[in-house]
C-alpha positions in Angstrom: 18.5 -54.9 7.0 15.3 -52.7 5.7 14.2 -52.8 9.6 17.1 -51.5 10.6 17.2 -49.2 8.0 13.9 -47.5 9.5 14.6 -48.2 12.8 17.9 -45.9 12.1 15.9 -43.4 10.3 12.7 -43.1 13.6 15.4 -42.9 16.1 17.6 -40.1 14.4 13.6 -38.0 14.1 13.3 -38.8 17.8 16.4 -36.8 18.7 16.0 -34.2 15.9 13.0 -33.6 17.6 14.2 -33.6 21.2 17.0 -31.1 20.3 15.6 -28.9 18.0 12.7 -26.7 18.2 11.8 -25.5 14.3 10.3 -21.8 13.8 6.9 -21.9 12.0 7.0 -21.0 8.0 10.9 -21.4 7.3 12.7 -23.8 5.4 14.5 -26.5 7.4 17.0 -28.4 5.5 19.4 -31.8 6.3 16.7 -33.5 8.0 14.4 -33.8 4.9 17.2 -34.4 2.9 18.1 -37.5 4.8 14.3 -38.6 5.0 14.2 -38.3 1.0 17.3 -40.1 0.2 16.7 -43.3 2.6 12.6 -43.5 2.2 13.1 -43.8 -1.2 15.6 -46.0 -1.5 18.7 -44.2 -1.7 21.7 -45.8 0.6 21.5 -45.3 3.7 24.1 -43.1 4.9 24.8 -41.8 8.9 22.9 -38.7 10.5 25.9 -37.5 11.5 26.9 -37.1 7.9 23.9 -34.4 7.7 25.2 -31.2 7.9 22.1 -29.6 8.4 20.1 -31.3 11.1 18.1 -28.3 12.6 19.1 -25.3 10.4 16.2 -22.9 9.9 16.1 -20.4 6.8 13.1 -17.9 5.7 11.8 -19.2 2.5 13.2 -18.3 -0.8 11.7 -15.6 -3.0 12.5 -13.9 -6.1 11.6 -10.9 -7.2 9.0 -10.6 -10.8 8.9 -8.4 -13.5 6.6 -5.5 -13.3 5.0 -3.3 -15.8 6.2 0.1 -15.5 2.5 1.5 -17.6 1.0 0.1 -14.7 3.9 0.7 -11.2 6.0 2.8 -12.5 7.6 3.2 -9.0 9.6 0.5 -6.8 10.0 1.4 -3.7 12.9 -0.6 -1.2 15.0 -0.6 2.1 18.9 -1.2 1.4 20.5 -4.2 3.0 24.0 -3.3 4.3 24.5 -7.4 5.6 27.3 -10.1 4.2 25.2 -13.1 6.8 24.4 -15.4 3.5 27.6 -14.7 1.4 29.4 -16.3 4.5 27.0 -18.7 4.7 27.3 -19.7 1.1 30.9 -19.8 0.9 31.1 -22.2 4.0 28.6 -24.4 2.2 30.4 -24.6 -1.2 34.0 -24.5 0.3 34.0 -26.7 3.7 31.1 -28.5 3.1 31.1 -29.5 -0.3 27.6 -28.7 -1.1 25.3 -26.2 -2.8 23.2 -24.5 -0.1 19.2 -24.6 0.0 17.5 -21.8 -1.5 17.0 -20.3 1.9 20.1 -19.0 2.4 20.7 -17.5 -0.8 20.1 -13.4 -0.8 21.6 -11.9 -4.0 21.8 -8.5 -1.7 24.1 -9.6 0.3 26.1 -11.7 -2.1 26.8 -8.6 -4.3 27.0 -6.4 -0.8 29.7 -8.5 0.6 32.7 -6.7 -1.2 34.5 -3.6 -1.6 33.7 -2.0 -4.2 35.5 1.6 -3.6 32.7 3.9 -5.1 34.0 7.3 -5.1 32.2 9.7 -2.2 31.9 13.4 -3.5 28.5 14.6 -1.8 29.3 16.3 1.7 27.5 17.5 3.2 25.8 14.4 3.1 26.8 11.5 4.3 26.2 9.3 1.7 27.0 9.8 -2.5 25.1 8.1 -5.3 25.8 6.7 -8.7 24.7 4.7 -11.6 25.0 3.3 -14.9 22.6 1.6 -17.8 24.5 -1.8 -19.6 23.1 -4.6 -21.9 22.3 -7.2 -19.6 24.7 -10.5 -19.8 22.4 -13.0 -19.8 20.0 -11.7 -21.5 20.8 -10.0 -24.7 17.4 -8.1 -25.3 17.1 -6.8 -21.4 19.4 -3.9 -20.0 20.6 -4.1 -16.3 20.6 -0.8 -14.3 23.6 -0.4 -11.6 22.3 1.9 -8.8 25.7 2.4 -5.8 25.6 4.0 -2.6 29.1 5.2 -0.9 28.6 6.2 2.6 31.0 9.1 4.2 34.6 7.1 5.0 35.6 8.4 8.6 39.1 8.2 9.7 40.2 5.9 12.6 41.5 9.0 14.3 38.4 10.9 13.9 35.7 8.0 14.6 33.6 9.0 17.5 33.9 7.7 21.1 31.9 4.2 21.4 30.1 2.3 24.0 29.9 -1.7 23.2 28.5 -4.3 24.5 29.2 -7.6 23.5 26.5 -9.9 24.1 27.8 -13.7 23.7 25.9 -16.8 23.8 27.2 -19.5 26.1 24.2 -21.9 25.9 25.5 -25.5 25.2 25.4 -25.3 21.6 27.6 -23.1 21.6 30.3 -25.5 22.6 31.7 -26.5 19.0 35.0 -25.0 17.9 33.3 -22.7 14.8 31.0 -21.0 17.4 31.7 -19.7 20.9 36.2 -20.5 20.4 35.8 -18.4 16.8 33.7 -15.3 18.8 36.1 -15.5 21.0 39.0 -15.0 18.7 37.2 -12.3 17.1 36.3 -10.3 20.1 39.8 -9.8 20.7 40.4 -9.0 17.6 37.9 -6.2 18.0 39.4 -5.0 21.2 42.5 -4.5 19.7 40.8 -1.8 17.6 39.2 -0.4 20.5 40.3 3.6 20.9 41.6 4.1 24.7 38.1 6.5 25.1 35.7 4.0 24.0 34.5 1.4 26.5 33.0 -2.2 26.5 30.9 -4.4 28.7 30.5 -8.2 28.6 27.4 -9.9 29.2 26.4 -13.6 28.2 23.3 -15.3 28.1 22.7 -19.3 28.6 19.9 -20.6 31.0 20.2 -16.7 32.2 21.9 -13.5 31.4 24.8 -12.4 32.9 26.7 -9.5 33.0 30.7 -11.1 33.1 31.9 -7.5 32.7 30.9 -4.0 33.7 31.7 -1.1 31.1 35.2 -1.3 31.0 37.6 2.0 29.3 39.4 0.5 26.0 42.9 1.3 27.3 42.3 -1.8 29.5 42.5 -3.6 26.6 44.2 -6.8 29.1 40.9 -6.9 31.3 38.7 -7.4 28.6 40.1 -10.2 26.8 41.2 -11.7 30.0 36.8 -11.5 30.5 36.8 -13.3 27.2 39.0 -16.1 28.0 36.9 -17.3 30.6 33.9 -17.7 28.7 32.6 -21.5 28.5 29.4 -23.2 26.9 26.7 -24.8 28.9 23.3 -24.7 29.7 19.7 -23.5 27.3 19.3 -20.1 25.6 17.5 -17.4 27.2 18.7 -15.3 23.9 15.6 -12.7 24.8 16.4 -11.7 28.5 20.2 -11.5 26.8 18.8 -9.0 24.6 17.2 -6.7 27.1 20.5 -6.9 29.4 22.8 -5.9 26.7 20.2 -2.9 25.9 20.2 -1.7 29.6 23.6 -1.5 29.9 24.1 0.4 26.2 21.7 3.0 27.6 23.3 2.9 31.2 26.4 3.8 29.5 25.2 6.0 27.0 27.4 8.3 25.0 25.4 11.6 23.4 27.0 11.9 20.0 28.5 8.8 19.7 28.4 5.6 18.9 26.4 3.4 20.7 26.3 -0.5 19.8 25.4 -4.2 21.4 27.2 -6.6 19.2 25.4 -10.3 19.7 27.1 -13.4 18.9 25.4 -16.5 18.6 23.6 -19.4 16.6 20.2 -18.0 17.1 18.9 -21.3 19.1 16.6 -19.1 21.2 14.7 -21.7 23.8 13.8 -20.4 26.9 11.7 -17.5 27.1 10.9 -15.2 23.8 11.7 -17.6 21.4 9.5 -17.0 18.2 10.7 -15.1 15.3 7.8 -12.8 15.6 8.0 -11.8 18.9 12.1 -11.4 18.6 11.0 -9.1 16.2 8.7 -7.3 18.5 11.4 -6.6 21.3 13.8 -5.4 19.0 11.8 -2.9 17.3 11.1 -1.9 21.0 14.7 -1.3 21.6 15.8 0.2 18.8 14.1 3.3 19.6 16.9 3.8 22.9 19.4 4.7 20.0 21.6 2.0 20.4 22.7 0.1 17.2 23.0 -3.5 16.7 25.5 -6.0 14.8 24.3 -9.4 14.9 27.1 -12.4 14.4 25.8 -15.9 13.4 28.0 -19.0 13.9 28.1 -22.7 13.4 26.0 -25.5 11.6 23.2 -27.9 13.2 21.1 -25.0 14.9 22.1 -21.6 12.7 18.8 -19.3 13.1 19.6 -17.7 10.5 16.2 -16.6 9.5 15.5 -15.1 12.8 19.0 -13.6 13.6 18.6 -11.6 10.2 15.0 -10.2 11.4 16.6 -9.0 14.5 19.1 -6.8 12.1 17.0 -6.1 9.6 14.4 -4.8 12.5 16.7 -3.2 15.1 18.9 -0.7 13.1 21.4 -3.2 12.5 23.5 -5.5 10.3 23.8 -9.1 10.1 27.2 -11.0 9.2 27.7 -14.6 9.3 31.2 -15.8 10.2 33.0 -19.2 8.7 36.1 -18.4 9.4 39.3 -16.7 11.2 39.8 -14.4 7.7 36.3 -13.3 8.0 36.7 -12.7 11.2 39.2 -10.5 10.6 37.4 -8.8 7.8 34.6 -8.3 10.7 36.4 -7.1 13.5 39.4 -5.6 11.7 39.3 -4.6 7.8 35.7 -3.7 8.1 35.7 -2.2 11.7 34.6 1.2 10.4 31.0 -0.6 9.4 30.5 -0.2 13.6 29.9 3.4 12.9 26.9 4.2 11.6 26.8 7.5 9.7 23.3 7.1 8.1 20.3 4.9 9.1 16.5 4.6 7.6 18.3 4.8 4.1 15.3 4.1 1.6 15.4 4.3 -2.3 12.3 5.1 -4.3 12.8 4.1 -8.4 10.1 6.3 -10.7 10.8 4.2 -13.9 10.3 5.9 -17.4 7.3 4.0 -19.6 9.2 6.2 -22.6 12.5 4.0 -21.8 11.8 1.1 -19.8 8.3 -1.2 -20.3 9.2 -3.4 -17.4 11.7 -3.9 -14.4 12.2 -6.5 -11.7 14.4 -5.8 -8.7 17.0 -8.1 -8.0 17.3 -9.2 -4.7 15.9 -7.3 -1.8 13.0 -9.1 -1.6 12.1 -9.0 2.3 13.3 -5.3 1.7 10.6 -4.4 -0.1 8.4 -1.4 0.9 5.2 0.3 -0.2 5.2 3.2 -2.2 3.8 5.6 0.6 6.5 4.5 3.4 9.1 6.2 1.6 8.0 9.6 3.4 7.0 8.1 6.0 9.8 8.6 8.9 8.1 6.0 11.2 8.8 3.2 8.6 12.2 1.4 9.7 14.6 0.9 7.1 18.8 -0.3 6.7 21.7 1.2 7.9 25.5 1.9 6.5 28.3 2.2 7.7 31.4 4.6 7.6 33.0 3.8 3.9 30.3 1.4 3.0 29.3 0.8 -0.5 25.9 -0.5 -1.2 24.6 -1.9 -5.0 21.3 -2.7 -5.7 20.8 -4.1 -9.5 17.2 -3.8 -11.6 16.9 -6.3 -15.1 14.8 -4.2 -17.3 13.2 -5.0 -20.1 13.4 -1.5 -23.0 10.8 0.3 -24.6 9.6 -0.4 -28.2 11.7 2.7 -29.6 12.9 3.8 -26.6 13.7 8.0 -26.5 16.8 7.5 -24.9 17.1 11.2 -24.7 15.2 11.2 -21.2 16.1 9.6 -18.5 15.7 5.6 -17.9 14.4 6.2 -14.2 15.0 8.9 -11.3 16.2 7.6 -8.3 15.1 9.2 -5.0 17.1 8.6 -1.5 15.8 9.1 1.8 18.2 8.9 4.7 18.1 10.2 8.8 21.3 11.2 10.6 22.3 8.8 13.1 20.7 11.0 15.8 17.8 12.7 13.9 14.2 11.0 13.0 13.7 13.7 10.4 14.4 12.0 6.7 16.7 14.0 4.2 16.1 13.4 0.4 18.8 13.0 -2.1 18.1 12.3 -6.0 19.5 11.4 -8.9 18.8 10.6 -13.1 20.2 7.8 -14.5 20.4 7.7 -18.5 20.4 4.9 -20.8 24.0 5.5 -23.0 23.3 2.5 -24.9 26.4 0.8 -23.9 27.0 -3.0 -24.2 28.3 -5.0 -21.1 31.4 -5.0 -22.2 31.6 -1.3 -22.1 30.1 -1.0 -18.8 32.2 -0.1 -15.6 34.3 -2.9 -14.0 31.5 -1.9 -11.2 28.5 -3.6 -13.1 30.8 -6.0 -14.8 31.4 -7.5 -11.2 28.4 -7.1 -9.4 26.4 -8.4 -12.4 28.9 -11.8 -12.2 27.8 -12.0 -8.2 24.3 -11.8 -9.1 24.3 -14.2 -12.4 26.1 -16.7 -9.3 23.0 -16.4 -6.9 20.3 -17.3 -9.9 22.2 -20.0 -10.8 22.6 -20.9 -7.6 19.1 -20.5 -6.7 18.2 -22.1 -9.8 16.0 -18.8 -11.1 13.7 -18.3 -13.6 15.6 -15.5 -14.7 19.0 -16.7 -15.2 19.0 -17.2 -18.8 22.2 -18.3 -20.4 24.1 -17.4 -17.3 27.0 -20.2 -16.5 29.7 -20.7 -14.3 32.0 -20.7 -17.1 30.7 -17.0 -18.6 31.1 -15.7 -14.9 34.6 -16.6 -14.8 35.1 -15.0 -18.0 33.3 -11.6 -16.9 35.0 -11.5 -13.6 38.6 -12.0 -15.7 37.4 -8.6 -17.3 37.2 -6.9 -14.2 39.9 -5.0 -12.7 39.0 -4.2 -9.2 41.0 -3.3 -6.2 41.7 -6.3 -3.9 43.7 -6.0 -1.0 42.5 -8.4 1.0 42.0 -11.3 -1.8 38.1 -12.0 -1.6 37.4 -10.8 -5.1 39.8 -13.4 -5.8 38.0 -16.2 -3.5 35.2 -15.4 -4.9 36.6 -17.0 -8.3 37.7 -20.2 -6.5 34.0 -20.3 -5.2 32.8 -20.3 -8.5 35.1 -22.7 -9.9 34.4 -25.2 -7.2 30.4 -24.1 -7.2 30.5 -25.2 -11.0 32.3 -28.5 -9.9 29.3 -29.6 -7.7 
């Protein structure tokens, strides 16, 4: 029985490694899981039963504490992407499982929702604000709630747009949750489509293809009718994908508009450019044509996520993960305006007060980070947002001795570019310490504080204190935030059934 217990074990690492080719430095989970329980001595179970054969994550970091007497000044990118909250909800809802480390990034946890910050700042396209509360789960730190509203735009007044969708039809694409759920959601995107913007189609497998020349969206029939017929089959030339998409974008060009290839795929890159690095290196390339990028990850087994997030992160894009047909529809539908970029290159730049605050640490954002002299520096890449977008980014800081509350905790300064410009535009804003406790801070903090207290505990952090499932229920109950589409009120069920595992 031991024999075959090994014999089991070698033959499921012989096809691992015959269908699955692992990026260097990430974090690969399922298959070590499996080795760990059976080697020692755990029952044996089926690899089938592995939900994570081949999955490939970047490894998980977290963000210190720094002296402000000795870097007063933090310096970092926003990240406008909902990939892992997707990613996490599908582990903890479908799968019945906490998810590895890897896919935990408290950005895009908190990121992930609505929170409707008011926009009052034209003529830019982006408004700012900020608050100072005791911190929940750690009574002698503050926390320091820094939002970002972008410009809402409305559908009648969106510029024209020129799409391409670029779907993966490689073979493992073939499961229901991958190529049948893009599918669905493409159409759900062309129903959106104004009768002045236009879409092509092109796929990728062994070869890219181009299924579907730019098309006018009044022919709303054609194009999903181009859908339909898409099958799986074959290997993943994801790269010369890519540069097809790009050509045709630029082909079809609109001057002031909007101008977006929107990829859908695992991320199981195998023939040609392959490596995270040089994926990296071609999109950097092609983001300087103007075109935007929204990146789509699907399925379990092979999900890249740690290069398909590089590819947003690095060509003027966003990344979102999709689980199901709701967030599909969240995508394609109640989030559709995100398609319009109305600021990109949006850095922030925190010159913390020693006087107020001895020490901050960043929460999230960690591959976001930037160095203090690329915050003027208009060559240095940074995120996007979209039309109506809100964007929070949370600092844990640790007070003065005697703090002189009368000056300002930190000054915040923005840099953002038109969508068309490559000349930066600062903004700036003071944010004061009002001494208030968390429970008199805005149902704004009160939230996103609960979303990030979830991600340390979920990522087991250093600096989760006496956070619990059981307080974040409670601080979430306080909260009294608009909802229309129910995920605020998911997000509760996750908890409860996160606290149950």
């Amino acid at each position: 029985m031991k024999n075959l217990k090994y014999f089991l074990i070698f033959f499921s690492l012989i096809q691992f490694s015959c269908e699955t080719e692992l990026p260097e430095q990430t974090e690969t989970t399922g298959r070590n899981q499996y080795l760990n329980n059976a080697l020692n001595g755990g029952d044996y179970f089926d690899p089938g039963e592995v939900s994570l054969p081949g999955d490939s994550y970047n490894e998980y970091e977290e963000n210190q504490f720094i002296y402000t007497a000795e870097e007063p000044v933090s310096t970092f990118s926003i990240d406008a992407d909902g990939a892992s909250y997707g990613n996490v909800r599908r582990f903890i809802m479908q799968e019945n499982q906490l998810p590895p480390k890897g896919a935990i990034r408290t950005e895009e946890l908190i990121n992930y929702f609505d929170l409707d910050y008011n926009f009052d700042n034209d003529p830019h396209p982006i408004a700012l604000n900020g608050e100072v509360s005791r911190s929940p789960w750690n009574n002698a730190n503050k926390l320091v709630r820094i939002g970002i509203k972008a410009k809402p735009i409305e559908k009648e007044n969106l510029p024209p747009s020129n799409f391409v969708f670029l779907i993966d039809v490689s073979g493992s694409m073939g499961s229901e949750d991958k190529l049948q759920l893009l599918k669905n959601g493409f159409k759900y995107f062309v129903d959106e489509l104004d009768d002045n913007d236009k879409v092509a189609l092109v796929t990728y497998a062994g070869s890219a293809g181009v299924i579907l020349e730019s098309t006018p969206g009044s022919e709303k029939q054609k194009i999903k009718s181009a859908i339909d017929q898409l099958g799986a089959g074959g290997s993943t030339a994801g790269a010369e994908g890519i540069v097809t998409a790009y050509k045709i974008a630029q082909e079809n060009f609109i001057e002031n508009g909007n101008n977006r290839v929107v990829i859908g795929t695992d991320g199981d890159f195998n023939v040609g450019i392959s490596s995270q690095e040089d994926l990296i290196s071609l999109i950097e390339e092609k983001r300087e044509s103007g075109v935007f990028i929204t990146v789509l990850g699907v399925g379990r087994g092979n999900l890249n996520d740690a290069a398909l997030e590089q590819i947003a992160n690095n060509g003027n894009g966003t990344y979102e993960y999709i689980d199901n047909l709701e967030q599909l529809r969240k995508v394609f539908i109640y989030d559709y305006n995100k398609f319009y970029t109305v600021a990109k290159d949006v850095k922030i730049q925190i010159d913390f007060n020693p006087k107020v605050v001895e020490a901050y640490r960043l929460i999230g954002y960690e591959n976001r980070v930037l160095e203090e002299e690329d915050f003027e520096d208009d060559e240095k890449d940074a995120g996007e947002i979209g039309a109506g977008q809100n964007i929070t980014a949370l600092y844990e800081i640790i007070p003065a001795h005697n703090p002189d509350i009368s000056l300002a905790a930190l000054a915040v300064d923005f840099r953002y570019k038109n969508p068309d410009s490559d000349t930066s535009i600062p903004i700036q804003l003071e944010i004061f310490d009002e001494g208030n406790s968390f429970d008199q801070s805005s149902d704004y903090l009160k939230f996103t504080a609960s979303v990030a207290s979830f991600s340390m505990l979920l990522s087991d952090s250093q600096f989760k204190g006496t956070s619990s499932y059981d307080k974040i229920l409670q601080w979430l109950s306080a909260t009294n935030l608009r909802d229309e589409h129910g995920f605020k009120a998911e997000f509760k069920q996750i908890v409860e059934k996160a606290r149950s595992l």
